[in-house]
C-alpha positions as CSV (number, residue, x, y, z in Angstrom):
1,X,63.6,44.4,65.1
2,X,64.0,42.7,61.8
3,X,67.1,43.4,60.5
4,X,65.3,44.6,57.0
5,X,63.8,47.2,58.9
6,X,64.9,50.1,57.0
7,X,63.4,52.3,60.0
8,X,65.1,50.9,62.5
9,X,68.7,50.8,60.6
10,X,68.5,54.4,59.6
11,X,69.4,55.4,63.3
12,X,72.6,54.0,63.2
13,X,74.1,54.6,59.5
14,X,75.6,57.9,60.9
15,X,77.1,56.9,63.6
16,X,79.0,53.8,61.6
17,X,79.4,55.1,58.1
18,X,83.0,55.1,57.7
19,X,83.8,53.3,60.5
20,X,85.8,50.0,60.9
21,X,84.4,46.9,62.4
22,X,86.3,44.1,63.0
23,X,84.4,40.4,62.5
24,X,86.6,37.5,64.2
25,X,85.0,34.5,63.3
26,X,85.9,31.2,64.7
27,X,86.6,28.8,62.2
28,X,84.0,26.1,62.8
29,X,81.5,28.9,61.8
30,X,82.9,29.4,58.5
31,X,82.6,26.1,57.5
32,X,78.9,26.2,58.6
33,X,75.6,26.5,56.8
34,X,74.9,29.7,58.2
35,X,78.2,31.4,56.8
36,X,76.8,31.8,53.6
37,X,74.2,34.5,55.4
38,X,77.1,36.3,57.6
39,X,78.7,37.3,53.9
40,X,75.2,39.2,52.9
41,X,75.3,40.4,56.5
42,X,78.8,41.7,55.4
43,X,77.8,43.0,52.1
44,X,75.1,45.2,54.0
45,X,77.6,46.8,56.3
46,X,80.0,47.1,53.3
47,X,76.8,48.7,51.7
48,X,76.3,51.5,54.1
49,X,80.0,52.5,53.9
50,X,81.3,50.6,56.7
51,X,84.5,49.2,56.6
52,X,84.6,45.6,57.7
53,X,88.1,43.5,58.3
54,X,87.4,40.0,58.7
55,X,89.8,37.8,60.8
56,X,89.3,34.2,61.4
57,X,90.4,31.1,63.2
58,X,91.3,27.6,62.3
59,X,91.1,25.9,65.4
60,X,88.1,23.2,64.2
61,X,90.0,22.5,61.0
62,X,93.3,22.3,62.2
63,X,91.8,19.5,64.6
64,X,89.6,17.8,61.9
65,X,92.6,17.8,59.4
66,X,94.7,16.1,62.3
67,X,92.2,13.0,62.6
68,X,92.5,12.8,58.9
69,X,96.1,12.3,58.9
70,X,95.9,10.5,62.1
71,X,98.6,12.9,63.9
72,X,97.9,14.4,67.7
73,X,98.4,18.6,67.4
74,X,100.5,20.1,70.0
75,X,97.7,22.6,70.0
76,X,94.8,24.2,68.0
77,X,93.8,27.5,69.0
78,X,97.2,29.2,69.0
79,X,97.9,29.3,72.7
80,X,100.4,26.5,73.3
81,X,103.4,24.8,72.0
82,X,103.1,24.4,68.3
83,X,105.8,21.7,66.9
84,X,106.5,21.8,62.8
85,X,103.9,18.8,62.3
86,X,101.2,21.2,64.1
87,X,102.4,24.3,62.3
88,X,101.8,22.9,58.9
89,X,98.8,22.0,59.9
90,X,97.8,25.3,60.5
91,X,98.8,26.4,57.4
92,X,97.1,24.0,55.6
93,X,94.1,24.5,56.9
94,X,94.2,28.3,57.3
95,X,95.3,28.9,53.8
96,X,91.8,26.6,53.3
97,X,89.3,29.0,54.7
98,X,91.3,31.9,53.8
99,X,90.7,30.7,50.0
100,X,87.0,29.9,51.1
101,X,86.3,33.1,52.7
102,X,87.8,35.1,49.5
103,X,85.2,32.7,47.1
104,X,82.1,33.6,49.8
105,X,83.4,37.1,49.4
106,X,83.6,37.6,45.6
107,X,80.3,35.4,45.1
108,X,78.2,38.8,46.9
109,X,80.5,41.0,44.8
110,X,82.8,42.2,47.4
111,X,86.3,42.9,46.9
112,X,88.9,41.0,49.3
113,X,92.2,40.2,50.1
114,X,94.7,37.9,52.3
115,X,97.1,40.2,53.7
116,X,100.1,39.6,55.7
117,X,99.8,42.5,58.1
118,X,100.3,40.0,61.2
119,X,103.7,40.6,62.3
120,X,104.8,38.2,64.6
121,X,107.5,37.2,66.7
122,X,108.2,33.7,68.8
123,X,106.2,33.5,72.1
124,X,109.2,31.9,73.1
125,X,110.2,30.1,76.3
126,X,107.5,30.3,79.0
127,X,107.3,28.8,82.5
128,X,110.9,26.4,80.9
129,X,108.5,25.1,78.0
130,X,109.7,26.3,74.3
131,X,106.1,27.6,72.8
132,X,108.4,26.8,69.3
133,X,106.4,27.6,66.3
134,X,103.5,29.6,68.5
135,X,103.7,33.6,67.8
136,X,102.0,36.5,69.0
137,X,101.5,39.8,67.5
138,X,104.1,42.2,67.4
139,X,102.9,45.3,65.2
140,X,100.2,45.3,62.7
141,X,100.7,46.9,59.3
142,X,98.1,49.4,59.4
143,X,99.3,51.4,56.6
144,X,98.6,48.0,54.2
145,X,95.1,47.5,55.7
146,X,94.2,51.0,55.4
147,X,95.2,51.0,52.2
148,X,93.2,48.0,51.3
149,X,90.3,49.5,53.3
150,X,90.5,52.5,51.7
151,X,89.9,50.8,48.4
152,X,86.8,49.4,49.5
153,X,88.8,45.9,49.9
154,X,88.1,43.4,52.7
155,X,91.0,42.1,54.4
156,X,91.1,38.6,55.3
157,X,93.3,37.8,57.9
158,X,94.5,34.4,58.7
159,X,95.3,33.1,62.2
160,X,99.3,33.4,61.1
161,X,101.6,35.8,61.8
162,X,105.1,36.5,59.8
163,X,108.0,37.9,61.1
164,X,111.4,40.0,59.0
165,X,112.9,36.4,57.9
166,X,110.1,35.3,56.5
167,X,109.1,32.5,58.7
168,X,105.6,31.6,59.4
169,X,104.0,31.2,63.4
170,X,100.4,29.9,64.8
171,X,98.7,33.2,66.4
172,X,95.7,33.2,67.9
173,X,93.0,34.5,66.7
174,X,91.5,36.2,69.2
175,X,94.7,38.0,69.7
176,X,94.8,39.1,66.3
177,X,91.7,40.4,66.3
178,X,91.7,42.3,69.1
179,X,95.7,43.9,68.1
180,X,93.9,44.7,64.7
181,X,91.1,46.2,66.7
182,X,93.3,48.2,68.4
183,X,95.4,49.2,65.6
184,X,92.6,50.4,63.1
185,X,91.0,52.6,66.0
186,X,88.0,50.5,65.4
187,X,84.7,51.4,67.5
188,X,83.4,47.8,66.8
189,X,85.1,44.3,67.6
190,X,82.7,41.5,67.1
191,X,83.8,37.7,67.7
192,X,81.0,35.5,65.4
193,X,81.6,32.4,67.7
194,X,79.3,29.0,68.8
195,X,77.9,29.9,71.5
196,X,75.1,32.3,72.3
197,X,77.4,34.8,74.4
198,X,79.6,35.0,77.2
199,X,77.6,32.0,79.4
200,X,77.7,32.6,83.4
201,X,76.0,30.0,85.5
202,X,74.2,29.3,82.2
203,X,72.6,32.4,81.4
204,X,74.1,34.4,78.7
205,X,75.5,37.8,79.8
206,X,73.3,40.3,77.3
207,X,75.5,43.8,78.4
208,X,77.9,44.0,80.4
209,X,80.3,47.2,81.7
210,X,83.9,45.8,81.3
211,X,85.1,47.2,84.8
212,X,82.0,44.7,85.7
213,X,83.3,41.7,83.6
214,X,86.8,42.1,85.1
215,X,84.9,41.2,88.5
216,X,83.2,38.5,87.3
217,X,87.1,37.4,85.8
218,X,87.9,36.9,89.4
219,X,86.0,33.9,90.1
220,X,87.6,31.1,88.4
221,X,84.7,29.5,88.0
222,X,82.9,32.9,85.9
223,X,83.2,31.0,82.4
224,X,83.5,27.3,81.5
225,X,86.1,26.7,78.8
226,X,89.0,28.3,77.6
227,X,87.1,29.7,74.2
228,X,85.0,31.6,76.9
229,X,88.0,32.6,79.1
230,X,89.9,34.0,75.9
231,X,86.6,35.7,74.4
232,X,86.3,37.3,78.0
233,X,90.1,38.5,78.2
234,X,90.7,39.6,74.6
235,X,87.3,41.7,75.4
236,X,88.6,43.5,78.5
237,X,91.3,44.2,76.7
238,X,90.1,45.2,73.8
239,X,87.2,48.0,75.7
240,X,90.7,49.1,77.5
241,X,93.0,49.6,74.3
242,X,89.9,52.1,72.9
243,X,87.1,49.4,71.5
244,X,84.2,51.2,72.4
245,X,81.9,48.2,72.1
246,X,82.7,44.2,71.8
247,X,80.2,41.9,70.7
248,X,80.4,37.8,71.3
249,X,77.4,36.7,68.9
250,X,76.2,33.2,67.7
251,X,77.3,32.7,64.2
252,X,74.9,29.7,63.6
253,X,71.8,31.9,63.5
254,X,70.4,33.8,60.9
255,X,71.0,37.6,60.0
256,X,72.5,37.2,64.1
257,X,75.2,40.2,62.7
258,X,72.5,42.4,61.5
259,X,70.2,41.8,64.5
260,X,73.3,42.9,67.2
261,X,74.8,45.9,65.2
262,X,71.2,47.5,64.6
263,X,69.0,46.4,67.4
264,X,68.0,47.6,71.0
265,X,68.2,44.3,72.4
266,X,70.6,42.5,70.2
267,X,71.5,38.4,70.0
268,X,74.3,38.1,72.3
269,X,76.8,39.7,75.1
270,X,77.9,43.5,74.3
271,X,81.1,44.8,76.4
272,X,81.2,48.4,76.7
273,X,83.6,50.4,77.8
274,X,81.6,53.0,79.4
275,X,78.7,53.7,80.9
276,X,77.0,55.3,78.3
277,X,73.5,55.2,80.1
278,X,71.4,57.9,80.5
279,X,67.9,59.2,81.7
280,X,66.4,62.1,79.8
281,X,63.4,63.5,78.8
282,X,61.5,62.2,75.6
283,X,61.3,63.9,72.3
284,X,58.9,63.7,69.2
285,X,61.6,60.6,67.7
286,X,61.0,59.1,70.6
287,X,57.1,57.9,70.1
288,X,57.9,55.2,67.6
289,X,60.0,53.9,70.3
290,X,58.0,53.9,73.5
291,X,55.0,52.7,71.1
292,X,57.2,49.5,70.2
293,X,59.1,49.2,73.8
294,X,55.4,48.5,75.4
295,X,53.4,47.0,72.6
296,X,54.2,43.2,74.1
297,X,53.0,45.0,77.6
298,X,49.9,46.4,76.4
299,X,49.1,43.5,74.2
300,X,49.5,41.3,77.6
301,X,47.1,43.6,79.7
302,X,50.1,44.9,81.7
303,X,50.0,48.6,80.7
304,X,47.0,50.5,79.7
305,X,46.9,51.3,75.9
306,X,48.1,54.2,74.4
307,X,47.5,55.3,71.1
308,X,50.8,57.1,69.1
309,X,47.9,60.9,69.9
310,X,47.9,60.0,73.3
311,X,51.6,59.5,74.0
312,X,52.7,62.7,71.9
313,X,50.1,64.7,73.7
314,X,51.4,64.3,77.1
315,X,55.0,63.5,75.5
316,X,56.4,65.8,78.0
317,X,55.7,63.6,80.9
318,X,57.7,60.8,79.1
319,X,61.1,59.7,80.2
320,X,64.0,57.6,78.2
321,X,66.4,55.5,79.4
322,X,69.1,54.8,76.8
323,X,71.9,52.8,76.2
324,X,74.9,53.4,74.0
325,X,72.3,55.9,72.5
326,X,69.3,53.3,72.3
327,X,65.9,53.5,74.4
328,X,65.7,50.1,76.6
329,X,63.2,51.6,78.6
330,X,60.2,54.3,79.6
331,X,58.5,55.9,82.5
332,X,56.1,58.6,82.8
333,X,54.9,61.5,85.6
334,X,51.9,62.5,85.7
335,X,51.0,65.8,87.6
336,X,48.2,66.4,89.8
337,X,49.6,69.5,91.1
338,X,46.4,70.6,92.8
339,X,46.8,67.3,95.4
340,X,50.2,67.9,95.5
341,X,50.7,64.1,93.9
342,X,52.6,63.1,91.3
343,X,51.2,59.8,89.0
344,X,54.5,57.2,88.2
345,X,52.9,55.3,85.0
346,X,53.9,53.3,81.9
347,X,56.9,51.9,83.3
348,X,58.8,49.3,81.4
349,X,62.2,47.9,80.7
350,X,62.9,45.8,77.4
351,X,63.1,42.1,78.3
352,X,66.8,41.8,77.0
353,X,67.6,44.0,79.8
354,X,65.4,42.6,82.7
355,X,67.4,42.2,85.6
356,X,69.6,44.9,85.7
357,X,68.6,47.8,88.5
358,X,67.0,49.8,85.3
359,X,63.3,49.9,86.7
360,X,64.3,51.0,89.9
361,X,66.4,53.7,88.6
362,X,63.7,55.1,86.5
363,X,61.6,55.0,89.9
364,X,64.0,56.8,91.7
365,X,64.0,59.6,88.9
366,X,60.8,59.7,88.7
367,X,60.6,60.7,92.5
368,X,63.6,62.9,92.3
369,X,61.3,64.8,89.9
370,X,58.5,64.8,92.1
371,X,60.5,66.3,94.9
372,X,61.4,69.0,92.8
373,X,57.8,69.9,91.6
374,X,56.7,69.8,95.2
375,X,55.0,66.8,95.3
376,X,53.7,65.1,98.7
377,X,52.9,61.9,97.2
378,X,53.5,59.8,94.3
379,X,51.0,57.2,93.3
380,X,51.3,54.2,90.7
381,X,48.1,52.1,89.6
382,X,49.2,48.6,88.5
383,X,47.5,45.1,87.5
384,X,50.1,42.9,87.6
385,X,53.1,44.6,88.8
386,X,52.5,45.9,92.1
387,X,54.1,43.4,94.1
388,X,57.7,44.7,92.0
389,X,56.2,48.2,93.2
390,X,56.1,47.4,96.8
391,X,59.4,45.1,96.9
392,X,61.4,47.3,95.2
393,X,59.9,51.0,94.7
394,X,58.9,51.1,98.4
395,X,55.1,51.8,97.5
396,X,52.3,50.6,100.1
397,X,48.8,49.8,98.5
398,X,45.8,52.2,99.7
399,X,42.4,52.7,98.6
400,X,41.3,54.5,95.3
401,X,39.9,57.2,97.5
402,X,43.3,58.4,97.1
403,X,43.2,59.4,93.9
404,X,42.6,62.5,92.5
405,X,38.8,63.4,91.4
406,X,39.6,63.0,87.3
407,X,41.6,60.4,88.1
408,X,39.3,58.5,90.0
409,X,37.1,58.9,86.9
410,X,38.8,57.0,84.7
411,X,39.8,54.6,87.8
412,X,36.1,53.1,87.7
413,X,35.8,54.1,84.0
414,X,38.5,51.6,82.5
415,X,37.6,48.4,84.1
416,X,41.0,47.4,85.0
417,X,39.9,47.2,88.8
418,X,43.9,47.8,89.1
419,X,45.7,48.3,92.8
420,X,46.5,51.5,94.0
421,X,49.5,52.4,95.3
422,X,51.4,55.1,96.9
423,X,54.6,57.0,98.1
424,X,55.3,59.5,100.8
425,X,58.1,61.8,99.5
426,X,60.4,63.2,101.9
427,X,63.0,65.9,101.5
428,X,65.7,65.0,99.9
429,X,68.5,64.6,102.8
């Protein structure tokens, strides 16, 4: 879906208006090309009444303004010991994009602010090593960002935390986001990184239950660098402190924030914290989607083509299967209750989520539903994807005798010389 699609972004305005999303945004993409089109990302979500606080790191900068001055940080993302040369620093060059962000900001006529809400205290002495100028979060002031939110204002907050004397201390970012998150009772956290995703075995991870992505933790070897490692952490924590949904999204490509908040498929890893999947029967809305779910298929010669008449005259026999309220994929039974067979047809699962056990759910429905209308037999007619049918739906091929007479019809009719196959139903046990 283009992210201009006015259609497509109408769905979700109800479900976000009001709501607060929370952008953490590594610092390396801030100072990137691409930035420039996260801020009119941001002005659209700022557009349709939802509030957006923006926290970023310095990580890339703190390390670049090192070589400059030809010093070696203690550390640069926040997690280890920070000595005074390292903590200023940080200031330096956090108070840098801060003041860059606020410019981007006020050049697409958005109203911002740097805030210190971050209260901090020392991380202190860990494993005998004094973490010195390193903080972590103690409290949020949520009374000063709702405040600012309320206002329409953007908060901007830098990877720095304060404490009740005044002094200053290197906080992650990540960590900030994700107590912000958690503070704000936001239903969005969405970390605008390098990298494509969470990467596993180098695939990117498209969705992901966070009871599934605490397994994968396990494995030391699930994610390859500590950026990955944090991401996957602060995101488990985050779905278990009440994030509904965490996003880890590429911040180098184009309208990327756009495409994950109001697209099916999305550009990068989405954690949820439920499983907010369901099966249910279709409904009028639904055509637009099933048309556009299987227009790739249909183009390819995979499914037969269906015009927008045909699907809403049998619409009844259609099937949904959602995701956090979004159709990923279809299925449809057709009756033949005189044979006492039941037709599985126009199958298909969005490619973004491939690979995940949703086809053979929608098989197994579609025979539990066959059961209960009696059926003795459940056929499927496929050109290309009857090997999937016999591997994984348990179908064995047979001849087109087999098929009922009006079926048959259009059998030799259509051309498509497609396989037959079919499914002895037993009782349900």
């Amino acid at each position: 879906m283009k992210p201009t699609d006015l259609r497509g972004i109408l769905q979700y305005i109800p479900r976000f208006r009001e709501k607060t999303f929370i952008l953490a945004v590594d610092g390396a993409i801030v100072t990137s090309e691409n930035f420039a089109n996260i801020l009119l990302d941001i002005a659209v979500l700022r557009s349709l009444n939802i509030r957006v606080v923006l926290v970023h790191g310095a990580a890339a900068q703190i390390e670049a303004l090192a070589g400059q001055e030809g010093v070696k940080p203690s550390n640069v993302d926040g997690t280890g010991v920070t000595d005074a040369e390292t903590l200023k620093l940080a200031l330096t060059a956090a108070n840098r994009l801060t003041h860059e962000i606020l410019e981007g900001l006020s050049a697409n006529d958005l109203r911002a602010a740097c805030s210190n809400a971050i209260i901090a205290h020392p991380m202190g002495i860990l494993g005998g090593v004094d973490h010195l100028y390193t903080g972590k979060v103690e409290r949020v002031d949520v009374e000063l960002l709702q405040t600012l939110l309320a206002q329409g204002v953007v908060p901007v907050i830098p990877p720095l935390g304060f404490d009740g004397e005044g002094r200053t201390y290197r906080v992650n970012s990540d960590g900030v986001a994700l107590a912000v998150a958690e503070a704000l009772g936001a239903v969005k956290l969405i970390f605008i990184t390098t990298t494509d995703g969470l990467v596993q075995q180098g695939q990117v991870i498209r969705q992901v239950l966070v009871a599934d992505l605490a397994k994968r933790m396990q494995d030391a070897k699930a994610f390859v660098g500590t950026k990955q490692v944090s991401l996957a952490q602060h995101a488990i924590a985050a779905c278990k402190a009440g994030v509904q949904r965490v996003h880890v999204i590429n911040g180098l490509v184009n309208e990327g924030l756009l495409a994950e908040v109001f697209s099916n498929d999305g550009i990068g890893t989405l954690i949820y914290a439920d499983e907010y999947r369901q099966i249910r029967r279709a409904l009028k809305k639904d055509l637009r989607s099933i048309l556009m779910l299987t227009k790739d298929s249909v183009a390819n010669a995979e499914l037969v083509k269906r015009t927008r008449t045909d699907v809403e005259k049998n619409l009844a026999q259609y099937y949904i299967y959602e995701i956090d309220r979004n159709p990923v994929a279809c299925v449809a039974l057709r009756p033949y209750p005189e044979q006492s067979l039941g037709e599985l047809m126009h199958l298909f699962v969005s490619p973004s989520h491939e690979n995940q056990g949703i086809g053979r759910r929608l098989i197994q429905y579609v025979e539990n539903r066959a059961r209960e209308a009696g059926y003795r037999n459940l056929i499927a007619l496929s050109t290309q994807a009857f090997s999937y049918f016999q591997s994984k739906g348990g179908f064995v091929e047979c001849s087109p005798e087999a098929l009922p007479p009006t079926r048959r019809e259009e059998y030799d009719r259509n051309g498509r010389h497609s396989k037959v196959l079919i499914k002895a139903l037993q009782a349900a046990a």
